[in-house]
C-alpha positions in Angstrom: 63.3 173.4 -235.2 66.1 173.9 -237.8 68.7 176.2 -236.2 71.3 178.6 -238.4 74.0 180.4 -236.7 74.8 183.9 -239.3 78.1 185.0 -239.0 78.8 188.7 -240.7 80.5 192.0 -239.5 78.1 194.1 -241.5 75.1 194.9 -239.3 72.9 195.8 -242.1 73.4 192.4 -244.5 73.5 190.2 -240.8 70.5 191.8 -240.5 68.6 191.8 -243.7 69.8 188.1 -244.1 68.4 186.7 -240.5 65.0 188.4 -241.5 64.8 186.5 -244.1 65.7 183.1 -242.7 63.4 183.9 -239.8 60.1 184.8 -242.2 61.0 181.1 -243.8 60.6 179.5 -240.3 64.0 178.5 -239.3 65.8 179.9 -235.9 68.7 182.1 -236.2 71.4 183.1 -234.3 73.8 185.9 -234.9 77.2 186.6 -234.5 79.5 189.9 -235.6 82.7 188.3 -235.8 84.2 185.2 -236.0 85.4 184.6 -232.7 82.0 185.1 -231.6 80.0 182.8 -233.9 83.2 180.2 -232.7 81.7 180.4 -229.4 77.8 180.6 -230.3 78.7 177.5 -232.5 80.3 175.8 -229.5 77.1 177.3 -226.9 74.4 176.3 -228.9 75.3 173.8 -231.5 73.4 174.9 -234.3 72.2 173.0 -237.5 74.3 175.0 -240.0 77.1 177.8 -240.3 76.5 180.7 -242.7 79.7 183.2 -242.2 80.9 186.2 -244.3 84.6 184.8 -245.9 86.4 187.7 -244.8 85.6 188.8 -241.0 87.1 190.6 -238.1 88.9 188.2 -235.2 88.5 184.9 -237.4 88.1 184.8 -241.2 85.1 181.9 -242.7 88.3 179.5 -244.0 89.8 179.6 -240.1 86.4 179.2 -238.9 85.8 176.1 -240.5 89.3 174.8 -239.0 88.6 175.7 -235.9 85.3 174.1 -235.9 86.7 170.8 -237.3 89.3 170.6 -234.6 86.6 170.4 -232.0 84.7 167.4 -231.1 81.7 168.9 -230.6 81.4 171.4 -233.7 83.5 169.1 -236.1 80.4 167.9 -238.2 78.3 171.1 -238.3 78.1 172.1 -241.9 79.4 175.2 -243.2 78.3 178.1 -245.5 80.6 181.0 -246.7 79.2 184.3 -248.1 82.2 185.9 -250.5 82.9 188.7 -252.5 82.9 187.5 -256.8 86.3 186.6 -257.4 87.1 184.7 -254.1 87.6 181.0 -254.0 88.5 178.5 -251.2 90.9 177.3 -253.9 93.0 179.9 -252.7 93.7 179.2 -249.3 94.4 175.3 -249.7 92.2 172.1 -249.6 88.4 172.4 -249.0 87.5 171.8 -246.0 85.9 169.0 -244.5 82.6 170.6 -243.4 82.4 173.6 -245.6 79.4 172.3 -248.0 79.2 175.6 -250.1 80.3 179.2 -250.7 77.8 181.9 -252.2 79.3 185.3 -254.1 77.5 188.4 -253.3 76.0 190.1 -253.6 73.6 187.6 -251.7 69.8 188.0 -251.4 67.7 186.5 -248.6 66.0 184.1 -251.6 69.6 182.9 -252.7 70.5 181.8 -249.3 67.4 180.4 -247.8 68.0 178.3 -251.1 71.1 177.5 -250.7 70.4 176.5 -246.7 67.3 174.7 -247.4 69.9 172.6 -249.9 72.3 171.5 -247.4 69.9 171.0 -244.4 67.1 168.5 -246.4 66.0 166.7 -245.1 66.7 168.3 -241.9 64.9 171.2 -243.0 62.6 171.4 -240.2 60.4 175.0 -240.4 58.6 176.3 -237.1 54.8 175.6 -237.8 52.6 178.1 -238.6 50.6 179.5 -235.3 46.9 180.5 -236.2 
């Protein structure tokens, strides 16, 4: 099964978010901050990234750094969620693993689109249970 680790400080979009990834099938992990989705990531190795740009602890741009400097996280995609306006432009070259950036506000459908983009073919949903 297809895992996504969701990275955001506000309880209520981490949560509405996750829901929505879970109804399509897919496993999610959580994280509030980025040091914490830093370690999940390391833990539990997960398909794909989705982090809020600006967080508590560790910011989505020094995420992605931090990720690509370890072996073991280095080719785990990344996802940023970002206020309209922001741009990676802004803080230097694009990193190596971020594969996209969304500007909110984002709905569940926009990002399950925008995950199910970057993970086929990997997407793999949990089957259906009757």
């Amino acid at each position: 099964m297809t895992v996504v680790l969701l990275a955001h400080d506000e309880t209520c979009v981490r949560s509405v978010l996750a829901e929505g990834l879970r109804r399509a099938g897919l496993a999610v992990l959580t994280a509030a901050d980025g040091v914490a989705a830093l370690d999940t990531a390391r833990e539990a190795g997960p398909d794909l990234i989705v982090s809020h740009y600006r967080m508590p602890l560790l910011g989505g741009p020094e995420l992605c750094a931090r990720l690509l400097a370890c072996p073991a996280t280095r080719r785990i995609p990344v996802l940023l969620l970002a206020a309209p306006g922001i741009t990676i432009a802004a803080h230097g070259a694009r990193p190596a693993n971020l594969r996209g950036m969304l500007t909110g506000p984002v709905t569940p459908g926009a990002l399950l689109a925008a995950v199910r983009a970057i993970l086929t073919p990997a997407f793999r949903p949990q089957a259906a249970t009757v």
